[in-house]
C-alpha positions as CSV (number, residue, x, y, z in Angstrom):
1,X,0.0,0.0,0.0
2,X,1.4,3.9,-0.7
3,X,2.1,6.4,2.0
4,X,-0.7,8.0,-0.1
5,X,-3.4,5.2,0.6
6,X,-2.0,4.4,4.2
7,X,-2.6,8.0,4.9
8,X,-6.4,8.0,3.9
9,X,-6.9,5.0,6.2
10,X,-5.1,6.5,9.0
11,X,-7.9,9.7,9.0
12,X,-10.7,6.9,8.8
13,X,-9.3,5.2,11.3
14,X,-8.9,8.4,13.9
15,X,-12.5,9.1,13.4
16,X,-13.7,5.7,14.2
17,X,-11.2,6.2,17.2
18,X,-13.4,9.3,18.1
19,X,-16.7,7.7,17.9
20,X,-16.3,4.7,19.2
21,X,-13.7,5.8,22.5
22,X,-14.2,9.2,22.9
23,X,-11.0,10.2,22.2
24,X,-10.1,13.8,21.2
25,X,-7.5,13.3,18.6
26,X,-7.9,14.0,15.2
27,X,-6.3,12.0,12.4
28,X,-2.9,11.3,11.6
29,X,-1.1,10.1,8.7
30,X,1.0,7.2,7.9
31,X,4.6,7.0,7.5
32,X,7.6,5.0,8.0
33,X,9.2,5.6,11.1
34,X,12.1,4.2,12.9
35,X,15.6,4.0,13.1
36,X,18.8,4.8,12.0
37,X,21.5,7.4,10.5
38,X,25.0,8.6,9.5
39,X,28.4,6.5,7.8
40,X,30.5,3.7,9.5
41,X,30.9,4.0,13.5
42,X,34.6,4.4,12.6
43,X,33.2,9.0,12.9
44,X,31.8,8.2,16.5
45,X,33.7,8.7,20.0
46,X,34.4,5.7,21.6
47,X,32.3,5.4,24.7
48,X,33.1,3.9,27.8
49,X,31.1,2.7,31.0
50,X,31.2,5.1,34.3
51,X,32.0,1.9,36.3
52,X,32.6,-1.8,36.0
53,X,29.1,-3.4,36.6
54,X,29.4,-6.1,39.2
55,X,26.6,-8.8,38.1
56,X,23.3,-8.4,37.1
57,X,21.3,-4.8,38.6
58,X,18.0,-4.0,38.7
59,X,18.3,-0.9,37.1
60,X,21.5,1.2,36.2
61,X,22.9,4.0,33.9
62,X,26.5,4.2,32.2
63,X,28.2,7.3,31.3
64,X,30.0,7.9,27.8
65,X,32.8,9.4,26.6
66,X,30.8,12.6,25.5
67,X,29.2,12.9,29.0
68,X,25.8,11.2,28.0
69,X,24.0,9.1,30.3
70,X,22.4,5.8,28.9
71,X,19.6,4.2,31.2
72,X,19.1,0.3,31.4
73,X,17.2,-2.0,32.8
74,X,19.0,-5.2,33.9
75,X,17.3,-8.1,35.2
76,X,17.8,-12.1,36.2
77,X,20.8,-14.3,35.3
78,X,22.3,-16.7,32.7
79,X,22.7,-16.1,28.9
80,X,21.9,-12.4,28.5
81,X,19.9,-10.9,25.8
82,X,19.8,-7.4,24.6
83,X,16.7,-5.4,23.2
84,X,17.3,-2.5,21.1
85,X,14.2,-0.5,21.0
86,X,12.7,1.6,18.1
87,X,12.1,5.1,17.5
88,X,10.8,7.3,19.6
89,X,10.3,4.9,22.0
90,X,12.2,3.2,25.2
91,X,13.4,0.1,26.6
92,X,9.4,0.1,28.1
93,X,8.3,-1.2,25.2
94,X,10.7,-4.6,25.6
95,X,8.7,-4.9,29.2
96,X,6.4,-8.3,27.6
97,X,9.6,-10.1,26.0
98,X,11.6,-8.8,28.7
99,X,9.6,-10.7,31.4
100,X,8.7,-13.5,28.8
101,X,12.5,-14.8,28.7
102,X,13.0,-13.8,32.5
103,X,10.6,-16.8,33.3
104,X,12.7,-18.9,31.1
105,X,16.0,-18.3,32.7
106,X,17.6,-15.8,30.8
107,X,19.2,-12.5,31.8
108,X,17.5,-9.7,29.6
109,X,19.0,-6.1,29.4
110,X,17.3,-3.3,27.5
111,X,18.6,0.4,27.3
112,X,16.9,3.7,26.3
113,X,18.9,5.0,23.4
114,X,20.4,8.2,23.4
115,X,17.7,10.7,23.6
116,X,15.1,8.7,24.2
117,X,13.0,7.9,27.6
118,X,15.5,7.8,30.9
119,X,18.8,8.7,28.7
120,X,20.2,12.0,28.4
121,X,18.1,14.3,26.0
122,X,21.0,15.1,24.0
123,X,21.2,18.3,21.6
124,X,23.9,16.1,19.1
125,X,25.6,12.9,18.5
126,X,22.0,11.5,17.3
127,X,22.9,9.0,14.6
128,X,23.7,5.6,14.2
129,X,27.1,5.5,14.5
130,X,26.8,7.0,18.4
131,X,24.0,4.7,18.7
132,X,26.4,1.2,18.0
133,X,28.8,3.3,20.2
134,X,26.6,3.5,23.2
135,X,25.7,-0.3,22.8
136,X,29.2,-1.4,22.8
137,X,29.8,0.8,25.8
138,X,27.1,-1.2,27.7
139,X,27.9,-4.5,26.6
140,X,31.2,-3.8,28.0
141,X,30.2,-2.2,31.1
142,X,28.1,-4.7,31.6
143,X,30.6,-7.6,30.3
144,X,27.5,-9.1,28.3
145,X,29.4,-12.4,26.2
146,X,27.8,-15.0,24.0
147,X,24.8,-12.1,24.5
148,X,21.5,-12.6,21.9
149,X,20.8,-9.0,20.6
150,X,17.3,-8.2,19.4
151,X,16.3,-5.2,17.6
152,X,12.8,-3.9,16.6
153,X,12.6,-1.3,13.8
154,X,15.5,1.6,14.2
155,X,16.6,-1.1,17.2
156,X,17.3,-3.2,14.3
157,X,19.5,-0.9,12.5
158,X,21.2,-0.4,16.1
159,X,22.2,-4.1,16.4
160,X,23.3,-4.3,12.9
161,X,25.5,-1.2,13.1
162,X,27.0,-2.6,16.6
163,X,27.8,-6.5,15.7
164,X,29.1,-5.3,12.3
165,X,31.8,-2.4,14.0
166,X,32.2,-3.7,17.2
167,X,30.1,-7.0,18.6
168,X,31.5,-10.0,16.8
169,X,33.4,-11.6,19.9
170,X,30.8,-10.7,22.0
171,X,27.3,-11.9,20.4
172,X,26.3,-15.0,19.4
173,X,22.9,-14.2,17.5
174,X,20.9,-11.6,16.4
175,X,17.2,-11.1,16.0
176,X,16.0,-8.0,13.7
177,X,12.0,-7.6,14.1
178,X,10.3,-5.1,11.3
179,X,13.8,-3.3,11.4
180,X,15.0,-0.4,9.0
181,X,17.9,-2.1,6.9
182,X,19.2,-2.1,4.5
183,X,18.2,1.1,4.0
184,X,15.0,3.5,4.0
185,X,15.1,6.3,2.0
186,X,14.7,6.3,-2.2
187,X,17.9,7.2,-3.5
188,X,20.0,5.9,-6.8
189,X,20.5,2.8,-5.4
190,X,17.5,2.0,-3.7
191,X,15.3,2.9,-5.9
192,X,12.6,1.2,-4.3
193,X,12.8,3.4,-0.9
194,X,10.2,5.6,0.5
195,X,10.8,9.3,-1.1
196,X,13.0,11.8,1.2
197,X,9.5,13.9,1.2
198,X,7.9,11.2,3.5
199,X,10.3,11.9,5.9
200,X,10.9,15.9,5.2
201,X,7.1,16.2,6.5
202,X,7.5,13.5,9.7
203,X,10.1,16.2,10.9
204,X,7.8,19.1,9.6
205,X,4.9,17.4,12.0
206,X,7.1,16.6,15.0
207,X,8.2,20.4,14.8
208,X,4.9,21.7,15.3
209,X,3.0,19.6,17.4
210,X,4.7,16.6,18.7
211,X,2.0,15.9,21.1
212,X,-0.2,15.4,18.2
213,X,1.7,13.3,16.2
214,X,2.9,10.9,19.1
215,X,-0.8,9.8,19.4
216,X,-1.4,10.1,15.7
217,X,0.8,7.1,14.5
218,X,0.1,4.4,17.2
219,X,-3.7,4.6,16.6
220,X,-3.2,5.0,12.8
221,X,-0.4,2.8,10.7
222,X,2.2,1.8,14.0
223,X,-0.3,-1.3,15.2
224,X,-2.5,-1.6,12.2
225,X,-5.2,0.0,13.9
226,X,-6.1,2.2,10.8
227,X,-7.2,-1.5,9.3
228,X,-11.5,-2.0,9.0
229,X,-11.9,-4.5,12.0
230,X,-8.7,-3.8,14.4
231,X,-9.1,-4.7,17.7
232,X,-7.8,-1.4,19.4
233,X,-6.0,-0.9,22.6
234,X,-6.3,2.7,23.9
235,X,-3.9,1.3,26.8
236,X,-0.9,0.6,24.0
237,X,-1.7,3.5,22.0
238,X,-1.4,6.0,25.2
239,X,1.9,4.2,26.5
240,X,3.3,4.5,23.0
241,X,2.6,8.2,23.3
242,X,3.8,8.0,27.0
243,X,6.9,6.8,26.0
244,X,7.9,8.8,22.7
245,X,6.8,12.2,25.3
246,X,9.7,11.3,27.5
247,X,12.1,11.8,25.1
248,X,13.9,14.5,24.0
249,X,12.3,16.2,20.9
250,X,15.7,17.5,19.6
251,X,17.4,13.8,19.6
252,X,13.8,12.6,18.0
253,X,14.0,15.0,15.0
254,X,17.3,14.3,14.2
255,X,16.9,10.4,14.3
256,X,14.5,10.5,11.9
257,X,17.7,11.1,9.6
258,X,19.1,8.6,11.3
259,X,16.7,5.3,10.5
260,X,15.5,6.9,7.2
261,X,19.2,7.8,5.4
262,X,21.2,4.9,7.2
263,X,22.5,2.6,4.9
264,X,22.9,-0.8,6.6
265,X,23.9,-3.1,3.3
266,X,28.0,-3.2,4.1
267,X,27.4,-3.8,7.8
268,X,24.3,-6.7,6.7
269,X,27.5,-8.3,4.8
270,X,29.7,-8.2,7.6
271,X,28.1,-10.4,10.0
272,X,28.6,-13.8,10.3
273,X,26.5,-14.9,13.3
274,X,22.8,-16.8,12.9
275,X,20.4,-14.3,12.5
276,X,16.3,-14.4,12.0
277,X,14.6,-11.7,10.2
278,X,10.7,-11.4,11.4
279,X,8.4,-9.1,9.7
280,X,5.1,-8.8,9.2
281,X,3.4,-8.4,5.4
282,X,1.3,-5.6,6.4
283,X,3.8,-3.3,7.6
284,X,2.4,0.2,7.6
285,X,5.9,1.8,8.2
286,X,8.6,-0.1,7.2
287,X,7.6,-2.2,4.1
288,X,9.0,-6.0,4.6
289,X,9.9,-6.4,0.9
290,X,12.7,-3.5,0.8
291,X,13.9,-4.5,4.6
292,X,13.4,-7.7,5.9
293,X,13.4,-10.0,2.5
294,X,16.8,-8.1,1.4
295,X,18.6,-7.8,4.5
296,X,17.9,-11.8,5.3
297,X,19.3,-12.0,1.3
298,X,22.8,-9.8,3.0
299,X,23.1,-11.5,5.7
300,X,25.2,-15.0,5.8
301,X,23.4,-16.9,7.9
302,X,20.1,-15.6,7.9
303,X,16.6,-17.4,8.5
304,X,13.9,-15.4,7.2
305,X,10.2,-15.4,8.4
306,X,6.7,-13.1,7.0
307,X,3.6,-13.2,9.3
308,X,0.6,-12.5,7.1
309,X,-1.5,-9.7,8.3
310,X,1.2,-8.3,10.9
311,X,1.6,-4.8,11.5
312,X,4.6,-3.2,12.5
313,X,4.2,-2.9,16.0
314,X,4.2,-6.8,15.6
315,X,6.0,-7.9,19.0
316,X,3.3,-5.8,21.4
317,X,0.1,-6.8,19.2
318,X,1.9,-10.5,18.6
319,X,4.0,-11.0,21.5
320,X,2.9,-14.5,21.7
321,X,3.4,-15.8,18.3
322,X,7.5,-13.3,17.8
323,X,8.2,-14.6,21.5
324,X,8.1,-18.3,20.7
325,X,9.7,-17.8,17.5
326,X,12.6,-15.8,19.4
327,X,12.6,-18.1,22.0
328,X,13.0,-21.6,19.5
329,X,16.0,-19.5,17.7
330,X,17.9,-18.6,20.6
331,X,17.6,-22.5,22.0
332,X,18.4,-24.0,18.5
């Protein structure tokens, strides 16, 4: 479907929203949205944790190089996995898988990115070569080995960009869940991308009322609830919005740059560990034929897997069906 057509459905969709909960937000419009930006990580500072973690923590934050503070939750022990979340988002929105592979005795770690939720609301350094940074700086403040890093949408584009400069020796899979790579935006060589207007007027919108648009895009495209017959969950749509308003609006705008302009396709060659590629068909915001069917073609050792009917947002409105899947590729 176009940005044009998703658009249409995402103003139908608000005004069913209005009738049918009472809710006071006009219509939004659909657009891709997530994750990552600028060249090779070789540009970024190299970041390093405030102190050595000893063990597992409930909760901590590290401190890099360039003074920013990155917040993470840290809970349970035994083979650690590490959840990258998407834009604008936090490490919140990890809290279902997060307690899912708790139960099965795993240690699970996710961070808020730079900018985003508990982290410092930084004015620069928003791109995806600072993002990788600030991942290696946690894996190694936290001494993570033989760690399982999943990444949803610009999270995707965060793992890739991190095992590809820096987390070889220490990561033994990856997952990438309706991520960004290879790359987003429509340029020469992609000429199958989503045009740089798209994303010249998601910046345009977050500039002028960013209120607005952060409830706009989780009832519209985000979890398919602009589709006739959704079963919609004012709950997840006001904790999306909760979490994108905790953020800083100056590290949001610029990372919009940063997952649409990204290109992932020489890091996607560079990996060699297993990796599964989940997306759903009816991706709203980042379509699964130009990112998940051609980074799982990149990748070396890649199993690839399309859920009919699932929308972006796939691992809150699906957590049951991606967490089995994650869990039988971790174990295998």
């Amino acid at each position: 479907m176009s940005i044009q057509e998703a658009s249409e459905r995402i103003s139908h969709s608000r005004r069913q929203t209005i009738a049918n909960a009472g809710s006071v937000v006009a219509a939004a419009m659909a657009m891709p949205i997530l994750s990552t930006a600028s060249s090779p990580a070789k540009s970024a500072p190299s970041p390093t944790k405030s102190s050595k973690a000893e063990g597992p923590r409930s909760s901590g934050k590290i401190t890099t190089k360039d003074s920013v503070e990155i917040y993470y939750k840290d809970w349970g022990t035994g083979q650690p996995i590490v959840f990258s979340h998407g834009w604008p988002l936090s490490a919140d929105d990890w809290d279902t898988q997060m307690l899912f592979f708790l139960s099965h005795g795993y240690r699970v770690i996710a961070h808020d990115r730079r900018g985003h939720g508990r982290s410092t609301q930084t004015f620069d350094g928003n791109d995806m070569d600072h993002y990788a940074a600030d991942l290696a700086a946690l894996t190694e403040a936290l001494d993570l080995r033989n760690a399982v890093h999943v990444g949803h949408s610009t999270g995707g584009g965060e793992v890739v960009h991190y095992v590809a400069h820096y987390g070889q020796e220490r990561t033994a899979k990856i997952a990438i869940l309706s991520a960004v790579p290879p790359i987003m935006v429509k340029n020469k060589n992609n000429p199958g991308g989503t045009p740089i207007e798209v994303f010249d007027g998601l910046r345009a919108q977050l500039a002028a009322n960013r209120a607005q648009f952060y409830l706009d895009i989780p009832t519209g495209p985000f979890y398919g609830y602009n589709r006739p017959g959704a079963k919609i969950s004012e709950g997840i749509i006001r904790n999306w919005w909760r979490q994108g308003m905790m953020g800083g609006a100056k590290a949001h705008y610029d990372c919009i740059k940063a997952f649409s302009e990204t290109d992932f396709n020489e890091d996607l060659k560079k990996i060699n560990q297993p990796a599964l590629v989940l997306h759903g068909d009816d991706d709203q915001i980042v379509p699964y034929k130009d990112a998940g069917v051609l980074s799982a073609k990149l990748l070396k050792n890649a199993t690839l897997k399309i859920y009919p009917g699932f929308p972006h947002g796939m691992p809150t409105t699906h957590a049951d069906v991606i967490n089995a899947d994650l869990l039988a590729f971790i174990k295998s």
